[in-house]
N, CA, C and O atoms as a printed pandas DataFrame, in Angstrom:
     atom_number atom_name residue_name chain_id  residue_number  x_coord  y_coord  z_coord
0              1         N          UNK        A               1 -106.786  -80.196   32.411
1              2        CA          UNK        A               1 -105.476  -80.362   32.978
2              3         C          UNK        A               1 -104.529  -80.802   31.867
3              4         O          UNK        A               1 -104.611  -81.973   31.496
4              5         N          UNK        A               2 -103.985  -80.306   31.518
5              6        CA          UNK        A               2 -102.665  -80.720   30.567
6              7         C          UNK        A               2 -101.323  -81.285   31.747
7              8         O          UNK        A               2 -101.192  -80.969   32.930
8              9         N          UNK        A               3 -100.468  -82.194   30.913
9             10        CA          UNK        A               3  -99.663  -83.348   31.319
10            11         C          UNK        A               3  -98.542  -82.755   30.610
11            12         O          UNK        A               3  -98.782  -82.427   29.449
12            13         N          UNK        A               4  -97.069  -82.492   31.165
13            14        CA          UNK        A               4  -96.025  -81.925   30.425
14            15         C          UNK        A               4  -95.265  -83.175   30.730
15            16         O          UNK        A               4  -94.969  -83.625   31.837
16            17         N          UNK        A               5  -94.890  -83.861   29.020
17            18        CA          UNK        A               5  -93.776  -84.484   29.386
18            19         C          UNK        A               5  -92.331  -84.674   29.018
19            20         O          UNK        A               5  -91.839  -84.748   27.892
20            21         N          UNK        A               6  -91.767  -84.737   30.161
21            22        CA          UNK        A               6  -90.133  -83.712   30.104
22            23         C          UNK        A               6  -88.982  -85.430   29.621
23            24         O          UNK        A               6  -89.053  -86.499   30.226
24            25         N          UNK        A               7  -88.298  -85.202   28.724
25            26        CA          UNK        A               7  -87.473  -86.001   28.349
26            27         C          UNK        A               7  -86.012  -85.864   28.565
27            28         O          UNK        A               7  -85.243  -85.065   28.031
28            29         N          UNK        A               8  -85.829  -86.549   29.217
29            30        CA          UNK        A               8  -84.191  -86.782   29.378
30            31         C          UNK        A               8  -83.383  -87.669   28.613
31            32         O          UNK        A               8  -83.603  -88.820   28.238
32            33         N          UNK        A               9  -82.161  -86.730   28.414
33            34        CA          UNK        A               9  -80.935  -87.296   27.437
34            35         C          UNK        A               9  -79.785  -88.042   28.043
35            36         O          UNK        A               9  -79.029  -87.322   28.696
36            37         N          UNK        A              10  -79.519  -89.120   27.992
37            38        CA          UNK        A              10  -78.433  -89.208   28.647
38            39         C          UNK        A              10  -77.497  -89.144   28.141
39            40         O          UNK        A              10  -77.953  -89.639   27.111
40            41         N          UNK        A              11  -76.340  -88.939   27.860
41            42        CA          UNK        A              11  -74.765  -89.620   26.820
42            43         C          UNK        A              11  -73.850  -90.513   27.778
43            44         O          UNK        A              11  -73.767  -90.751   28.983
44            45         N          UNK        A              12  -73.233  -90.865   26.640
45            46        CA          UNK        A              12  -72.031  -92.203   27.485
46            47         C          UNK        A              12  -71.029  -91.990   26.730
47            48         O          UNK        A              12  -71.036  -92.257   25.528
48            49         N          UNK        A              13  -70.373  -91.651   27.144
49            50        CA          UNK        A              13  -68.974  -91.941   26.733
50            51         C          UNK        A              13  -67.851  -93.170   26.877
51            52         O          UNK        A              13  -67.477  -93.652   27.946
52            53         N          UNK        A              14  -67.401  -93.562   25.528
53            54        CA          UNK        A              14  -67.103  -95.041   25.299
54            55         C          UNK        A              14  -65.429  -95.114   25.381
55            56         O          UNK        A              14  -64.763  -96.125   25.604
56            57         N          UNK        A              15  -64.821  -93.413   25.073
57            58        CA          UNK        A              15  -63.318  -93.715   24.869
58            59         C          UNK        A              15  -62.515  -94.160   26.259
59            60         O          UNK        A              15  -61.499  -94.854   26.236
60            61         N          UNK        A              16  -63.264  -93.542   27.725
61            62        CA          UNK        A              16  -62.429  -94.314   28.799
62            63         C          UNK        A              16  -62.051  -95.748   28.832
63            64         O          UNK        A              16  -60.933  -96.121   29.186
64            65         N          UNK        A              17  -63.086  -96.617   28.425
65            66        CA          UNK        A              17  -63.344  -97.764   28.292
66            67         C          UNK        A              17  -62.462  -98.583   27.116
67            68         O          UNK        A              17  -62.007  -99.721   27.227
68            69         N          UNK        A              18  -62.361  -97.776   26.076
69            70        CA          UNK        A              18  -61.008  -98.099   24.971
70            71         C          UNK        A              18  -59.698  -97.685   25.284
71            72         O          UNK        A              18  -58.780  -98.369   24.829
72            73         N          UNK        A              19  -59.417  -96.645   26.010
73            74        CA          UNK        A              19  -58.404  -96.495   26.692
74            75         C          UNK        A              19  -58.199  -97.700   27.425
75            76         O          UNK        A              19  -57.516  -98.511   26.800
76            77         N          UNK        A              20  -58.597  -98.096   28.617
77            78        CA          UNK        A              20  -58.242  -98.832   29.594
78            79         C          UNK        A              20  -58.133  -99.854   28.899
79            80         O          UNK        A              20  -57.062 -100.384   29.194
80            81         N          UNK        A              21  -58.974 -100.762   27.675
81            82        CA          UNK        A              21  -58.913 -101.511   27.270
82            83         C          UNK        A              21  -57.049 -101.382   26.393
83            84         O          UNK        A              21  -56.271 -102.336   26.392
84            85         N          UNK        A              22  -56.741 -100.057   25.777
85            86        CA          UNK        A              22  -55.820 -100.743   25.409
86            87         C          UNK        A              22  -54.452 -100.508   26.051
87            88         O          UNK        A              22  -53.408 -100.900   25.529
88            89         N          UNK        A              23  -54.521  -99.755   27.369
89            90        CA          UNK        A              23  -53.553 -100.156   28.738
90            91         C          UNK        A              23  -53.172 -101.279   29.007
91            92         O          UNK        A              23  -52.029 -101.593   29.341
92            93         N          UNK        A              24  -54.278 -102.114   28.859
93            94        CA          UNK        A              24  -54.329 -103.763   29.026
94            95         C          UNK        A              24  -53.598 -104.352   28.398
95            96         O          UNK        A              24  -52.573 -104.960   28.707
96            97         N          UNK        A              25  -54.369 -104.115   26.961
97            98        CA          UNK        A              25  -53.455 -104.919   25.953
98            99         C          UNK        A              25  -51.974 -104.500   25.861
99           100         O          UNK        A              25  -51.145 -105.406   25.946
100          101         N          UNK        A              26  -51.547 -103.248   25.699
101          102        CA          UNK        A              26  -50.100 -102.957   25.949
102          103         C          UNK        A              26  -49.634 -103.725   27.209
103          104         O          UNK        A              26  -48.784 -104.584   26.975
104          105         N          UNK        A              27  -50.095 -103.561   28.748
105          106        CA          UNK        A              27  -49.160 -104.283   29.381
106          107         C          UNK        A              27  -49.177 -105.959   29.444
107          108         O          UNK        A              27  -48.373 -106.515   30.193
108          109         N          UNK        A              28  -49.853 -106.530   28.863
109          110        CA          UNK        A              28  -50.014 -107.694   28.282
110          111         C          UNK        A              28  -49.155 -107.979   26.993
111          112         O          UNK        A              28  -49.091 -109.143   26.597
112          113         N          UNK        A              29  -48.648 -107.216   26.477
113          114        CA          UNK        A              29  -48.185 -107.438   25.227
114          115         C          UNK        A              29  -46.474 -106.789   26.316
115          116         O          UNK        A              29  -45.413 -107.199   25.846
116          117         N          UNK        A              30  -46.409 -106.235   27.103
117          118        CA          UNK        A              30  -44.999 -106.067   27.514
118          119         C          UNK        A              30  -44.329 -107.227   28.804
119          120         O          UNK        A              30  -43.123 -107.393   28.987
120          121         N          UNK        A              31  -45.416 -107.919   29.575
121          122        CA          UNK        A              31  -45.485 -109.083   29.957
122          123         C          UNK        A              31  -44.830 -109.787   29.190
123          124         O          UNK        A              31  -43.626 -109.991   29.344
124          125         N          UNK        A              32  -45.644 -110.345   28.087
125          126        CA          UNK        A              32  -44.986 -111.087   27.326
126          127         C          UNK        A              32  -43.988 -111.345   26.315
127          128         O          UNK        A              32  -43.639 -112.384   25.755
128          129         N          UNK        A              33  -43.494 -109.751   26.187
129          130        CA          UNK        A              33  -42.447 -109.763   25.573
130          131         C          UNK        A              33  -40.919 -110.374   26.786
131          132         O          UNK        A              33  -40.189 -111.363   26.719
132          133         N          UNK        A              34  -40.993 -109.164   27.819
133          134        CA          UNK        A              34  -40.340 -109.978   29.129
134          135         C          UNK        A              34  -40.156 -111.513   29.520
135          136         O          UNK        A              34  -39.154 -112.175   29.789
136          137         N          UNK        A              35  -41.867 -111.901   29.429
137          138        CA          UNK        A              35  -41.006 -113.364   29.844
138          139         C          UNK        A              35  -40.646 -114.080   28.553
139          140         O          UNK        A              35  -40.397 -115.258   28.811
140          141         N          UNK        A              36  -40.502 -113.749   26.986
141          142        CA          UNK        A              36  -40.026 -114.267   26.152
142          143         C          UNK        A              36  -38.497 -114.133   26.142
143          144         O          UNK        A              36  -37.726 -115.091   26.087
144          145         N          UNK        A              37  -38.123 -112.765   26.205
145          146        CA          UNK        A              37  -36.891 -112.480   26.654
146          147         C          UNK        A              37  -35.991 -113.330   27.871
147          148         O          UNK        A              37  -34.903 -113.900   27.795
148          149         N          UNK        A              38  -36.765 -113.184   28.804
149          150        CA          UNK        A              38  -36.250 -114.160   30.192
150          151         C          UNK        A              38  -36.238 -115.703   29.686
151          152         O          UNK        A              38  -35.568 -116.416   30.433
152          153         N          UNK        A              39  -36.653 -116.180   28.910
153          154        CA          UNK        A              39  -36.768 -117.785   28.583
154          155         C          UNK        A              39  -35.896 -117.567   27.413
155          156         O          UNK        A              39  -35.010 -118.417   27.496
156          157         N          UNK        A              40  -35.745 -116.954   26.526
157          158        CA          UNK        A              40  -34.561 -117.085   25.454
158          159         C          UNK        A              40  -33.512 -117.196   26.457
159          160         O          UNK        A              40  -33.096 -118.318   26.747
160          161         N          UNK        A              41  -32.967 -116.005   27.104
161          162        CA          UNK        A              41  -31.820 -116.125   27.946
162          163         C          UNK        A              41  -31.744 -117.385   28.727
163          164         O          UNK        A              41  -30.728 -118.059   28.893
164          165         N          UNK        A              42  -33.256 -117.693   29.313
165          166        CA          UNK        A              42  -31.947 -119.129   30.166
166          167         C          UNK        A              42  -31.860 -120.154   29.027
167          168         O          UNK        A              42  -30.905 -120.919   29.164
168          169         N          UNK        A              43  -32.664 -120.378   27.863
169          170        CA          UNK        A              43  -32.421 -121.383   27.530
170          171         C          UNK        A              43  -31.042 -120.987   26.702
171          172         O          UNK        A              43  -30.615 -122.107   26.423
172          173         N          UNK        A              44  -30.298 -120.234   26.264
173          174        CA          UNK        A              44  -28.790 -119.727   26.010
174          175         C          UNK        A              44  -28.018 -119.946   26.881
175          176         O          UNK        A              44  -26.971 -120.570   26.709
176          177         N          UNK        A              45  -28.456 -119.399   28.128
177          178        CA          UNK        A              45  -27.554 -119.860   29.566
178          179         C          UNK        A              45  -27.335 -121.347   29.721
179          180         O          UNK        A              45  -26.345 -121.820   30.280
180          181         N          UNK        A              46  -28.610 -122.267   29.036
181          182        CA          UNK        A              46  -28.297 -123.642   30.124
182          183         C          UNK        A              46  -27.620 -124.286   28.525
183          184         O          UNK        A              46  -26.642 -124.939   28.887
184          185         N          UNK        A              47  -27.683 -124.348   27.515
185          186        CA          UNK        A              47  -26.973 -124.611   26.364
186          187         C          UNK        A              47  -25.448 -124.390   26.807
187          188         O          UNK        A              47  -24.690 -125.300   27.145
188          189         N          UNK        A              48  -25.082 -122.835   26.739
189          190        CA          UNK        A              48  -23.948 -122.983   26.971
190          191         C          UNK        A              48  -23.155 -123.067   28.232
191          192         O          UNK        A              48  -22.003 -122.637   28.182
192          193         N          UNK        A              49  -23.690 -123.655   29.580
193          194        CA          UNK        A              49  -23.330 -124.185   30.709
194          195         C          UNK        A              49  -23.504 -125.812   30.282
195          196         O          UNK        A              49  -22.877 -126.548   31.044
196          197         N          UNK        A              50  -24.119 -126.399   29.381
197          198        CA          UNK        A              50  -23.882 -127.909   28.692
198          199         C          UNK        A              50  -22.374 -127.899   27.776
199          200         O          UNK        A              50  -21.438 -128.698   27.747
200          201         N          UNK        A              51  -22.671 -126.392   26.948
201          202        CA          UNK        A              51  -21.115 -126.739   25.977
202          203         C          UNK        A              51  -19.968 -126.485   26.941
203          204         O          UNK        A              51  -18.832 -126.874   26.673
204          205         N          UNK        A              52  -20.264 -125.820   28.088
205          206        CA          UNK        A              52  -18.689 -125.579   28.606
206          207         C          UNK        A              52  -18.104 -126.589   29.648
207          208         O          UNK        A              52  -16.917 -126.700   29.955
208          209         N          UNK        A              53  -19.313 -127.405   30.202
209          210        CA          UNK        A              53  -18.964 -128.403   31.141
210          211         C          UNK        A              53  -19.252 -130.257   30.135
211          212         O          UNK        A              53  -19.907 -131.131   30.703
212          213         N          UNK        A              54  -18.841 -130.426   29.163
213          214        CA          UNK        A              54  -19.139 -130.845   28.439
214          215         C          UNK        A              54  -20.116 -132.111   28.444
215          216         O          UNK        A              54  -19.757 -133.287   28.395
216          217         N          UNK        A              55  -21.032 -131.772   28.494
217          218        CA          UNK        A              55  -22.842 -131.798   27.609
218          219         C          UNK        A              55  -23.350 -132.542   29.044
219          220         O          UNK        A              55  -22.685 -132.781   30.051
220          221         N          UNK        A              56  -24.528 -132.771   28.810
221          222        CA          UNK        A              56  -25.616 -133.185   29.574
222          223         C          UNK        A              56  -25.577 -133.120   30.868
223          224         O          UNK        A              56  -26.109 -132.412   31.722
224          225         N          UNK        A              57  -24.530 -134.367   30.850
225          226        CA          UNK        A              57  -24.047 -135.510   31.971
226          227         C          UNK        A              57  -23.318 -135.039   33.129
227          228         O          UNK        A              57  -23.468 -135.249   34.333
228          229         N          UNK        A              58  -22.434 -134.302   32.418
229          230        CA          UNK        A              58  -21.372 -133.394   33.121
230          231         C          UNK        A              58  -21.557 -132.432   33.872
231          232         O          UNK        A              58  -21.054 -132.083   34.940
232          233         N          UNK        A              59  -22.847 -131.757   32.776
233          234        CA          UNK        A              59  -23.452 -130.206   33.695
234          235         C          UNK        A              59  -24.306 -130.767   34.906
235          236         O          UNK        A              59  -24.524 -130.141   35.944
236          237         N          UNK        A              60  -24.761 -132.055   34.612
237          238        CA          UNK        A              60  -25.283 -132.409   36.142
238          239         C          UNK        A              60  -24.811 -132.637   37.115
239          240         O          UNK        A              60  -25.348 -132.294   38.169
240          241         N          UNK        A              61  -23.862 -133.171   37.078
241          242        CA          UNK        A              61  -22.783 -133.929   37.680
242          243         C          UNK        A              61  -22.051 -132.344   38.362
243          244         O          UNK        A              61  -21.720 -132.083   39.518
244          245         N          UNK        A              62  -22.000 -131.686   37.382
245          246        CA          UNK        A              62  -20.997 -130.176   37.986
246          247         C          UNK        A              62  -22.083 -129.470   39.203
247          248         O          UNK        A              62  -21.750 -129.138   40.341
248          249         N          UNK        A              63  -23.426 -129.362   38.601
249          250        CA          UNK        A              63  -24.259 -129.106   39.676
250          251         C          UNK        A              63  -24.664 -129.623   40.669
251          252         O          UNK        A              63  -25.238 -128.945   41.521
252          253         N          UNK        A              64  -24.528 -130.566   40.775
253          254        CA          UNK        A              64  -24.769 -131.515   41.883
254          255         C          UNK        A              64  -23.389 -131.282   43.097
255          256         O          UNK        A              64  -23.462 -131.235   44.325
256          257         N          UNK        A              65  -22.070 -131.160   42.114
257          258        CA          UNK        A              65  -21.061 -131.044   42.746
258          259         C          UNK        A              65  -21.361 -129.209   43.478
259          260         O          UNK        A              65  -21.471 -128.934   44.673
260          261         N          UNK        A              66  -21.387 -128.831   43.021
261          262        CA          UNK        A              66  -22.055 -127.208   43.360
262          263         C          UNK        A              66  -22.796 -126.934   44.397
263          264         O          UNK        A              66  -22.558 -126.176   45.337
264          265         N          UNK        A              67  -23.687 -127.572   44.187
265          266        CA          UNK        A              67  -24.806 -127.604   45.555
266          267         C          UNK        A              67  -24.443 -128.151   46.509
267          268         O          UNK        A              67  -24.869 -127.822   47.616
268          269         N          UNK        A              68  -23.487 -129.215   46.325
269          270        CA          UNK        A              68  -23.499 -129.804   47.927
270          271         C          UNK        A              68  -22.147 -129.381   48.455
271          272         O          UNK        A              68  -21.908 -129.764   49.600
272          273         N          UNK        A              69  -20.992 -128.497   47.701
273          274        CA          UNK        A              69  -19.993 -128.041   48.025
274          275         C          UNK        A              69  -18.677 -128.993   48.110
275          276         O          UNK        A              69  -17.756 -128.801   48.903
276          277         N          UNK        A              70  -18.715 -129.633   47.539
277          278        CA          UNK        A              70  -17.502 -130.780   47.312
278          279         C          UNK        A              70  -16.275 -130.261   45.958
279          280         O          UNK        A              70  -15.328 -130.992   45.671
């Protein structure tokens, strides 16, 4: 009796997996460009809502007046 033995190949393919990986990293890297952008701007916004209501004290005082409608 002879025994035939049959070998199988498999392959894998690795580039889906580097793709998706660098989908990731791009929208991770555009995330964070966004909220860098969004935090420069307010901190420009609340600077110069301090220089125009003049400084700290004032801009609180103006907001406070703001919110409660007085």
């Amino acid at each position: 009796m002879k025994t035939a033995i049959l070998k199988k190949t498999r392959t894998r393919t690795e580039t889906v997996g580097r793709v998706d990986e660098q989908i990731y990293r791009v929208g991770i890297a555009v995330v964070g460009a966004c909220s860098l952008a969004i935090g420069v701007w307010a901190t420009i916004a609340l600077v110069s809502g301090m220089a125009a209501s003049g400084g700290p004290g004032a801009l609180i005082a103006d907001w406070f007046r703001a919110v409660i409608g007085s």
